[in-house]
C-alpha positions as protocol buffer text, in pm:
chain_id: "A"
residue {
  index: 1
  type: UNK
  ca { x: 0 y: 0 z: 0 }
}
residue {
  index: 2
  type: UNK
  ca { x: 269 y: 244 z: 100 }
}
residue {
  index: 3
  type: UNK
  ca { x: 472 y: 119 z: -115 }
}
residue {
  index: 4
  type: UNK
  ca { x: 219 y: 161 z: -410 }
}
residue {
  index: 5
  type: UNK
  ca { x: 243 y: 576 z: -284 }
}
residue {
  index: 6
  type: UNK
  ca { x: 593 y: 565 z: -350 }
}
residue {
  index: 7
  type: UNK
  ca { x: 548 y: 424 z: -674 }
}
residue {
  index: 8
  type: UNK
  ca { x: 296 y: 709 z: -751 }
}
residue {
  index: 9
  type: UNK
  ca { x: 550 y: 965 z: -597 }
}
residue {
  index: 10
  type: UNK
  ca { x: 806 y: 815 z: -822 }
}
residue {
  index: 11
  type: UNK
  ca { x: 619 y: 838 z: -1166 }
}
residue {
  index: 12
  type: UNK
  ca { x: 488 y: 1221 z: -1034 }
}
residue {
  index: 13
  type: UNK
  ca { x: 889 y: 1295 z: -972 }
}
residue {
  index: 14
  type: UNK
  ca { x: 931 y: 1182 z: -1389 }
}
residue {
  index: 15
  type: UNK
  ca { x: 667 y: 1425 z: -1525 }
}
residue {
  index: 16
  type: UNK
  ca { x: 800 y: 1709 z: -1372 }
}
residue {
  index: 17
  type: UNK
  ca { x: 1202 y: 1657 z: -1421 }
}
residue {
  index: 18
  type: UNK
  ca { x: 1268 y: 1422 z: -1686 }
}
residue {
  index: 19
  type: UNK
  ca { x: 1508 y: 1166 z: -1623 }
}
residue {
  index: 20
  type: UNK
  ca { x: 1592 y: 1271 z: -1266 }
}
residue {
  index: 21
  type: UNK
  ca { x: 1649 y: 930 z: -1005 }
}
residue {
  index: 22
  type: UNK
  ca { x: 1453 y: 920 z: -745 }
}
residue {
  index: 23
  type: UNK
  ca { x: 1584 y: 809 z: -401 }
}
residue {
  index: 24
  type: UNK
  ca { x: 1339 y: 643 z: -89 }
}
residue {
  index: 25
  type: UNK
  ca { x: 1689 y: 595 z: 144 }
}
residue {
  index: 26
  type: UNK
  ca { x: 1731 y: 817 z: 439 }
}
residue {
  index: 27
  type: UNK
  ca { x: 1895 y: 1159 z: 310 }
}
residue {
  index: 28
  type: UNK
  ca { x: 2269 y: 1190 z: 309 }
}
residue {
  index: 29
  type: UNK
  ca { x: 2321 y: 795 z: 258 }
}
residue {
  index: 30
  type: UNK
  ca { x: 2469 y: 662 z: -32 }
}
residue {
  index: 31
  type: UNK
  ca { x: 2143 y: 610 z: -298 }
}
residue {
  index: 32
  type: UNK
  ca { x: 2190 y: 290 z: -404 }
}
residue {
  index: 33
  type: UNK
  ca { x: 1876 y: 264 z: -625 }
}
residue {
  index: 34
  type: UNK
  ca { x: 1967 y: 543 z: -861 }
}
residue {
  index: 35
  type: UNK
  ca { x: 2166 y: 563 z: -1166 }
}
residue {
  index: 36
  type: UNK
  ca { x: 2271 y: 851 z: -1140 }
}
residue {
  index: 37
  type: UNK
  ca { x: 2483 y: 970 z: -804 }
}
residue {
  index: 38
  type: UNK
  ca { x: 2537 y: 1311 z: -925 }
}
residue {
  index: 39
  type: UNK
  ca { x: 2182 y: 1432 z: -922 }
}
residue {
  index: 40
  type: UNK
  ca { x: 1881 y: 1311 z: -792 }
}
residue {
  index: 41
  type: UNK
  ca { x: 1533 y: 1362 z: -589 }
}
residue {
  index: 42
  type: UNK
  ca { x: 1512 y: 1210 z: -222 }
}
residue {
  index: 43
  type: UNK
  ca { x: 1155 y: 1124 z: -99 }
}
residue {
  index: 44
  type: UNK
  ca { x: 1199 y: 1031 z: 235 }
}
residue {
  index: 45
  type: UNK
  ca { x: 898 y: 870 z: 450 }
}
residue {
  index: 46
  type: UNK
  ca { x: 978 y: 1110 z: 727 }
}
residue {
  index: 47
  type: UNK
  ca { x: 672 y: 944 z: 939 }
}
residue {
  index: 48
  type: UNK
  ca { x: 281 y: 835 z: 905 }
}
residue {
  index: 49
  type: UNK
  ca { x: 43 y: 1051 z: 1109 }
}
residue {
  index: 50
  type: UNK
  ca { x: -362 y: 1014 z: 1195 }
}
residue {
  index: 51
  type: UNK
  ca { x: -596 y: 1110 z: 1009 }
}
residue {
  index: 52
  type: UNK
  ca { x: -945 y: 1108 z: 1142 }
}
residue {
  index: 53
  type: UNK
  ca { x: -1202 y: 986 z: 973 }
}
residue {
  index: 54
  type: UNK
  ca { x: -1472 y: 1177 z: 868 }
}
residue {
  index: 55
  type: UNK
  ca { x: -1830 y: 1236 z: 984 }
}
residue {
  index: 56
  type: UNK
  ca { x: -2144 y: 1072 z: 891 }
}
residue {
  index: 57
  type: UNK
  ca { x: -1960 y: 892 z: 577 }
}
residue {
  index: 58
  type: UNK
  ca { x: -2056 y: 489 z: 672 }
}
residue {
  index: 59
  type: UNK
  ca { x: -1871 y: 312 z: 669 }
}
residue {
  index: 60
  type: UNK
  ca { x: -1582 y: 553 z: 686 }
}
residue {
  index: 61
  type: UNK
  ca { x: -1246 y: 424 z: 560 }
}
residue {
  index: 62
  type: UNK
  ca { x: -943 y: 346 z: 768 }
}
residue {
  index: 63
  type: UNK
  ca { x: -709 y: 670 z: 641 }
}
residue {
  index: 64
  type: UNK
  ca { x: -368 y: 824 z: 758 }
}
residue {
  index: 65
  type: UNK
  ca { x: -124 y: 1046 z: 573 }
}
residue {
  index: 66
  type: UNK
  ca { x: 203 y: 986 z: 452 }
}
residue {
  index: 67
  type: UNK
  ca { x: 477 y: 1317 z: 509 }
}
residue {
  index: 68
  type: UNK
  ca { x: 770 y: 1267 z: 302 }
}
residue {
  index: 69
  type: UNK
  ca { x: 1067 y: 1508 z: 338 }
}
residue {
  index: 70
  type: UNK
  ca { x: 1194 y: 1574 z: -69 }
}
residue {
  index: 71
  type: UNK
  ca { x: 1516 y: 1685 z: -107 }
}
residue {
  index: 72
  type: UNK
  ca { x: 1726 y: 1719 z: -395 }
}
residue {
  index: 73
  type: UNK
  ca { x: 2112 y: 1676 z: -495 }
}
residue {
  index: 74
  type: UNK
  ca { x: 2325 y: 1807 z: -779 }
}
residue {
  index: 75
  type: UNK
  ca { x: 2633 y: 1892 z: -951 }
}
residue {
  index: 76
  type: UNK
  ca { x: 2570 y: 2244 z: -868 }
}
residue {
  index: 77
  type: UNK
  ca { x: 2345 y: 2442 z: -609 }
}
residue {
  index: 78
  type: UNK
  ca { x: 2172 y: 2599 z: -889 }
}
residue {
  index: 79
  type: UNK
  ca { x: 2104 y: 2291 z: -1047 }
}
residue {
  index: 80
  type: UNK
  ca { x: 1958 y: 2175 z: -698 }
}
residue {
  index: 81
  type: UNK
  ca { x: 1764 y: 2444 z: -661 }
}
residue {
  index: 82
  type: UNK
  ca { x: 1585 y: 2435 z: -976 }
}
residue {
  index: 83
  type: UNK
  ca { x: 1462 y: 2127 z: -961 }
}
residue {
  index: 84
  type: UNK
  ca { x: 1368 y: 2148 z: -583 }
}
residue {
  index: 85
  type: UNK
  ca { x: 1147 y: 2518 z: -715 }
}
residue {
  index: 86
  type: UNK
  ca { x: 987 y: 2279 z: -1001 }
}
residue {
  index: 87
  type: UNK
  ca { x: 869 y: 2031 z: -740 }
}
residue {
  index: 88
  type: UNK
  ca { x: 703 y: 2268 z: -539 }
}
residue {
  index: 89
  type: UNK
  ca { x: 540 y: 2439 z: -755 }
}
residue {
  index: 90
  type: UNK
  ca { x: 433 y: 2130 z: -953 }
}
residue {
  index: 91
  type: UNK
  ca { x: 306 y: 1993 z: -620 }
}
residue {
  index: 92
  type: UNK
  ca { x: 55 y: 2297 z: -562 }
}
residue {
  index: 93
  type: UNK
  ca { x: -136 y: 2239 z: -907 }
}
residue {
  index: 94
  type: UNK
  ca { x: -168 y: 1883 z: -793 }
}
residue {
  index: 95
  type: UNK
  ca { x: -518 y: 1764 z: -559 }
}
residue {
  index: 96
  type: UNK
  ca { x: -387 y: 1461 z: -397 }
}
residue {
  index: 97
  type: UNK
  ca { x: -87 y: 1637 z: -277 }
}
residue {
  index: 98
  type: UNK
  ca { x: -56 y: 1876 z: 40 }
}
residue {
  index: 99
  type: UNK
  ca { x: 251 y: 2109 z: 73 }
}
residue {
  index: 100
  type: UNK
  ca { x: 441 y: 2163 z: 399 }
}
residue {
  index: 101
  type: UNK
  ca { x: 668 y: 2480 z: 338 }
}
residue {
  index: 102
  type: UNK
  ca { x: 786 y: 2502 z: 724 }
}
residue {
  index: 103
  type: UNK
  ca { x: 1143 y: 2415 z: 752 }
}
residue {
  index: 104
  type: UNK
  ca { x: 1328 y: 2092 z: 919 }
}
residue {
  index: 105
  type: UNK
  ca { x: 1464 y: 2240 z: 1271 }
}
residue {
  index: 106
  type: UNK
  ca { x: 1821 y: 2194 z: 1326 }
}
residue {
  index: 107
  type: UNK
  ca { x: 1779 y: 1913 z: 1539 }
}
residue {
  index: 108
  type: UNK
  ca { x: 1660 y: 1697 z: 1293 }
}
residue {
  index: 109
  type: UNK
  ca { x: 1934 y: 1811 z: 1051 }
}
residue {
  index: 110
  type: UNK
  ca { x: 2173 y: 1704 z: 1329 }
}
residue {
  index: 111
  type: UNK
  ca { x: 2010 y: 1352 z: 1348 }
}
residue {
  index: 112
  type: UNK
  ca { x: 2010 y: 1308 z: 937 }
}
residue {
  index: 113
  type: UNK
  ca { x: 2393 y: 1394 z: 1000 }
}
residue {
  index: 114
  type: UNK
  ca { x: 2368 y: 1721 z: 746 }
}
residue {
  index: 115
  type: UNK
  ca { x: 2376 y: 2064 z: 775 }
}
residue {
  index: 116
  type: UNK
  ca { x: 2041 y: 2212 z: 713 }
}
residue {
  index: 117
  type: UNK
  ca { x: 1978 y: 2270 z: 345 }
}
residue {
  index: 118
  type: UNK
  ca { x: 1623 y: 2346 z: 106 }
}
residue {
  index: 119
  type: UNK
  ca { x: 1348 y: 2103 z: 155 }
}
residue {
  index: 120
  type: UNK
  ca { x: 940 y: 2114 z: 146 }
}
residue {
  index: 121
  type: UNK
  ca { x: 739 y: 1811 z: 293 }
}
residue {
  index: 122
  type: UNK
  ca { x: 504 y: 1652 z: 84 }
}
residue {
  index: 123
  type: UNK
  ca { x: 155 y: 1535 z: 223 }
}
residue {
  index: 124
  type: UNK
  ca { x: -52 y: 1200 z: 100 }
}
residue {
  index: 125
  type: UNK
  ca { x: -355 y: 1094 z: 194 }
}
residue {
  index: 126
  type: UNK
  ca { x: -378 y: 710 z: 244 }
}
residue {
  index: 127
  type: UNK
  ca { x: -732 y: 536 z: 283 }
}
residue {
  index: 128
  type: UNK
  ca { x: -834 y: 156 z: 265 }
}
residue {
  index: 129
  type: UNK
  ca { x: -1241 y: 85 z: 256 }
}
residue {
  index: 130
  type: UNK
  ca { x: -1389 y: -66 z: 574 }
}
residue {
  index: 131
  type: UNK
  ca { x: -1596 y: -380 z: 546 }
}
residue {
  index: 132
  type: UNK
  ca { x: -1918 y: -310 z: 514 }
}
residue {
  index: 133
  type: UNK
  ca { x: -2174 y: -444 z: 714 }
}
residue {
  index: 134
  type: UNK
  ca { x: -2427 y: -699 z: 576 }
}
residue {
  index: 135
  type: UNK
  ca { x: -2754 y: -539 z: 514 }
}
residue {
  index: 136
  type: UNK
  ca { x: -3044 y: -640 z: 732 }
}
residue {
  index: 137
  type: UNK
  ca { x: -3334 y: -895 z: 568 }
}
residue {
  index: 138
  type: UNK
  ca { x: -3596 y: -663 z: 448 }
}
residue {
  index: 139
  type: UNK
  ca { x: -3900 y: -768 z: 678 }
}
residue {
  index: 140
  type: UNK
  ca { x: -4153 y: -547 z: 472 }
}
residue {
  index: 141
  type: UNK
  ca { x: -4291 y: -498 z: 131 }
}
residue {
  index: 142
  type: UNK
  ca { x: -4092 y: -213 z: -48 }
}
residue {
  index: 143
  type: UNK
  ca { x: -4249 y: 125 z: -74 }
}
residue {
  index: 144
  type: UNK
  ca { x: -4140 y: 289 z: -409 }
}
residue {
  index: 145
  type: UNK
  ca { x: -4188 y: 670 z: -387 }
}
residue {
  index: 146
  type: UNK
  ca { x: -4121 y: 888 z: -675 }
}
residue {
  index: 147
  type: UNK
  ca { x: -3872 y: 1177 z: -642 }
}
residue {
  index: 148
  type: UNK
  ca { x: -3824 y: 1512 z: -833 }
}
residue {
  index: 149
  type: UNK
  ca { x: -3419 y: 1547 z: -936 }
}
residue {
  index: 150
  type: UNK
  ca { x: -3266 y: 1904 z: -949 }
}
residue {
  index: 151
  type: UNK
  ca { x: -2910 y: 2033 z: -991 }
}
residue {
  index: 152
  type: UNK
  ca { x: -2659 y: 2125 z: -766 }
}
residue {
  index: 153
  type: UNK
  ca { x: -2382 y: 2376 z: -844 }
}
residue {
  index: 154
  type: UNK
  ca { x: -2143 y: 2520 z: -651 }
}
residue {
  index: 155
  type: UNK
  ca { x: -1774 y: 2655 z: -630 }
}
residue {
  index: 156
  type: UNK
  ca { x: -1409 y: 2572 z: -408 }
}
residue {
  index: 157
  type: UNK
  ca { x: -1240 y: 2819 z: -282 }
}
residue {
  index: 158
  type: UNK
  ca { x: -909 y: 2831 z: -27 }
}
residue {
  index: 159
  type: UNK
  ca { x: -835 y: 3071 z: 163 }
}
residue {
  index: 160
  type: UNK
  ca { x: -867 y: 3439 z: -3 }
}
residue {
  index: 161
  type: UNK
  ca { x: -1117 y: 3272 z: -194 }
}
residue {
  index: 162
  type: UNK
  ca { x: -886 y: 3140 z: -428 }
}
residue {
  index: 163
  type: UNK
  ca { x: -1067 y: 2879 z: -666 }
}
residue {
  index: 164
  type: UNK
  ca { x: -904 y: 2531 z: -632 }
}
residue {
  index: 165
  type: UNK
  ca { x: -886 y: 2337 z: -938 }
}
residue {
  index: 166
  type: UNK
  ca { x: -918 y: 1962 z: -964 }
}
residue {
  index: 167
  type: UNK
  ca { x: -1083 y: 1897 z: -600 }
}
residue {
  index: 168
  type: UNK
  ca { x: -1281 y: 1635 z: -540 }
}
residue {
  index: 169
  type: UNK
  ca { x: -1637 y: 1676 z: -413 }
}
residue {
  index: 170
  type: UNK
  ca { x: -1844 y: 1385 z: -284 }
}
residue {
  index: 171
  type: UNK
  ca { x: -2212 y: 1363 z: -155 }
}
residue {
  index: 172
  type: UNK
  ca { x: -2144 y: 1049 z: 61 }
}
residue {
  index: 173
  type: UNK
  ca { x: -2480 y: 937 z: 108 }
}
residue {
  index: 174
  type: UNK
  ca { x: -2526 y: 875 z: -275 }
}
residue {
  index: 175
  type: UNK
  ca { x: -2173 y: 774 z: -391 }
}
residue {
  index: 176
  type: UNK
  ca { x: -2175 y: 1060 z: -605 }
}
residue {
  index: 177
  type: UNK
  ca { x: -1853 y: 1229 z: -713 }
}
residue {
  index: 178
  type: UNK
  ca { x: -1704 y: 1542 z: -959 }
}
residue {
  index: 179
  type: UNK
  ca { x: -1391 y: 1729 z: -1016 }
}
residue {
  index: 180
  type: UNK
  ca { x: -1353 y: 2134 z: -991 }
}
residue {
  index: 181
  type: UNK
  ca { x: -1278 y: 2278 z: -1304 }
}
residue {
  index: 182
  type: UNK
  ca { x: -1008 y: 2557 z: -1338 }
}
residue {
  index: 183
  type: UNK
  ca { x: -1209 y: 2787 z: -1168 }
}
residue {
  index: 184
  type: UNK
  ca { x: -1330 y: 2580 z: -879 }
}
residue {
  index: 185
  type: UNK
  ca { x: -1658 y: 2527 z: -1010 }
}
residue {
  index: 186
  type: UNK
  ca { x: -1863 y: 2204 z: -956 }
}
residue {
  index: 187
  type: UNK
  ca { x: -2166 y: 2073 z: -1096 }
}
residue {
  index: 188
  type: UNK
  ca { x: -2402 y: 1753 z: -1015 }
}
residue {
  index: 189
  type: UNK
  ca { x: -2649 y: 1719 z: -1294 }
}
residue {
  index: 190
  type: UNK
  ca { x: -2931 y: 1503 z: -1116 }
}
residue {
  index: 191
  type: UNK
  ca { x: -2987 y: 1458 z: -754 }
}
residue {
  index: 192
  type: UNK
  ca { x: -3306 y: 1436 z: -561 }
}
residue {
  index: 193
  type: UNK
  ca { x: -3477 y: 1745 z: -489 }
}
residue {
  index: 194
  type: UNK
  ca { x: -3558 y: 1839 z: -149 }
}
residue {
  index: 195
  type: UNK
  ca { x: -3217 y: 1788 z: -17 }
}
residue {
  index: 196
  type: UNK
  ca { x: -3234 y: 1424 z: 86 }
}
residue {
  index: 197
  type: UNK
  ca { x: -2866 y: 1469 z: 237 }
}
residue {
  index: 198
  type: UNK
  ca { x: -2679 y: 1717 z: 471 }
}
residue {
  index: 199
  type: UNK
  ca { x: -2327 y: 1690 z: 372 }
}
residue {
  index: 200
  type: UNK
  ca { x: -2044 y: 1738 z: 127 }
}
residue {
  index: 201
  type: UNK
  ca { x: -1730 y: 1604 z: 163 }
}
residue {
  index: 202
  type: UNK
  ca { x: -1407 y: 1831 z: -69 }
}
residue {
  index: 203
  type: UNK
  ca { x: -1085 y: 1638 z: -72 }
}
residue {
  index: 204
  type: UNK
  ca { x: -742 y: 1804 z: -207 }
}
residue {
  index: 205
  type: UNK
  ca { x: -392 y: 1888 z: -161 }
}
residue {
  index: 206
  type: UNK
  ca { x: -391 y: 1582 z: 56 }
}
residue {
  index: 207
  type: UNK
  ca { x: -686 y: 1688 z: 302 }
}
residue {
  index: 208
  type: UNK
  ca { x: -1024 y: 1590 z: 314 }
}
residue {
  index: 209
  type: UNK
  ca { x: -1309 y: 1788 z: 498 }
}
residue {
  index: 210
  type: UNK
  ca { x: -1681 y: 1839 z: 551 }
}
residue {
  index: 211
  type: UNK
  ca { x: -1919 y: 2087 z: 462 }
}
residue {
  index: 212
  type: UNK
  ca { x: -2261 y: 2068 z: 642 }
}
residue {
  index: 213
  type: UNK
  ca { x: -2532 y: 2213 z: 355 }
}
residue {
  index: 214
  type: UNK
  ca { x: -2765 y: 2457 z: 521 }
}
residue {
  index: 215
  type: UNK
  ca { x: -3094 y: 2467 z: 332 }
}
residue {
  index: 216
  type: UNK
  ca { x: -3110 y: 2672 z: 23 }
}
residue {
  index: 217
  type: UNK
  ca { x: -3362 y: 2734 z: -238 }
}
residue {
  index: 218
  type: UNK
  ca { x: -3341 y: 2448 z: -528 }
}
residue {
  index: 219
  type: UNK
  ca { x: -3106 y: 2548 z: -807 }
}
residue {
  index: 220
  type: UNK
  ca { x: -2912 y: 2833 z: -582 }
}
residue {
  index: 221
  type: UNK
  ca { x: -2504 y: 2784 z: -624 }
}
residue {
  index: 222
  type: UNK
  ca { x: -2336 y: 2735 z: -290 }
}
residue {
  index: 223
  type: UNK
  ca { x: -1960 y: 2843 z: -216 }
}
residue {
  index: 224
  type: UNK
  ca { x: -1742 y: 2601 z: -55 }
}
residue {
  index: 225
  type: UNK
  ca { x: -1488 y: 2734 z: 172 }
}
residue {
  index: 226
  type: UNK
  ca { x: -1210 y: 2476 z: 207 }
}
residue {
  index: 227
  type: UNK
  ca { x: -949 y: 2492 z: 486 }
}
residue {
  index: 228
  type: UNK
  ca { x: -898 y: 2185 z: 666 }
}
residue {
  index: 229
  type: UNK
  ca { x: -680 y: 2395 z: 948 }
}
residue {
  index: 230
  type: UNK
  ca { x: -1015 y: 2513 z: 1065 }
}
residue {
  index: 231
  type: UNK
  ca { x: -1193 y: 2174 z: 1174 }
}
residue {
  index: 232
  type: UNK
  ca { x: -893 y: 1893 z: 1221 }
}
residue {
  index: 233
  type: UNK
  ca { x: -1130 y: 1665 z: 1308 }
}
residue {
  index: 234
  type: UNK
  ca { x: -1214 y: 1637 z: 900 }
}
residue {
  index: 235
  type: UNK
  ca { x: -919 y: 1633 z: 797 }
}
């Protein structure tokens, strides 16, 4: 499983800079899986943290996140640099990926055995499905009522109400799912009217969270506010 992330990592690494080796071994050891020793991109599983599950999605999947300290090495600093700035900024167009900007202390430098040099920390969001419970022997005839569909639209935004592109936005109670498009804008084409759930759940850069739906008149867009630092207990 983790091991399929670093796979993902590792193909992510080869769109950005061609042809760069990419290194899993602790930094400042001797890469042994790369062909090339004088430059190269270290991923480094730094260490797997919780991440609760969220509310009223049943069952709700087992799910942690993976930090991985990336580094880079090269002939020359500049070189180093440059492909340490095109990871970054590669990493903030991408959904699945969170960005960690604040800096090793010197501490953990120290314990790496390396003065402190440029690195980000990349966030990845890990879940496996729970088993779901059998469903109960239906006891009664079924009751078919009709429903009227309608649409819901709506729109992403971070903080400064930046549109995010490429999120993910789920209405758990049907197993429905769409994409943003470039400007953060979302669509669902037919759901029941009458808002027969409560909840959407937005899941990018690595974070997941969810977004109780107050009631609003049928066909009104709704704006999306997403900041998982506000309510850790989505994340």
């Amino acid at each position: 499983m983790i091991d399929q992330v670093d796979n993902r990592l590792s193909e992510w690494v080869g769109t950005v800079l061609e042809d760069m080796p990419v290194s899993f071994a602790v930094p400042g050891t001797k890469a042994t899986d790369t062909t090339d020793p004088g430059r190269g991109v270290n991923l480094y599983l730094l260490e797997l943290v919780s991440s609760p599950p969220l509310r009223n999605l049943v069952p709700s999947p087992w799910q942690l996140s993976l930090r991985y300290l990336v580094t880079t090495w090269a002939d020359t600093p500049a070189e180093m640099h440059r492909a340490l700035g095109q990871l970054a900024f590669a990493a903030m167009q991408e959904p699945e990926l969170g960005l960690e900007l604040e800096p090793l202390s010197g501490a953990d430098w120290r314990a790496f055995g390396l003065p402190p040099r440029p690195s980000f920390i990349l966030r990845v969001l890990v879940q496996v499905p729970r088993p779901e419970t059998p469903p109960r022997p239906v006891l009664k005839p079924l009751h078919i009522e009709q429903a009227l569909l309608t649409t819901l639209r709506g729109r992403v935004v971070g903080p400064e109400d930046v549109p995010i592109a490429n999120a993910l936005v789920e209405i758990p109670n049907f197993n429905l799912h769409t994409r943003t498009d470039a400007n953060g804008h979302f669509q669902f084409a037919a759901i029941p009217a009458g808002r027969a759930f409560n909840t959407l759940t937005v899941r990018a850069k690595g974070y997941a969270q969810l977004f109780p739906l107050a009631a609003e008149p049928a066909g009104t867009p709704i704006v999306l506010h997403f900041n998982p630092f506000e309510n850790k207990a989505d994340n």
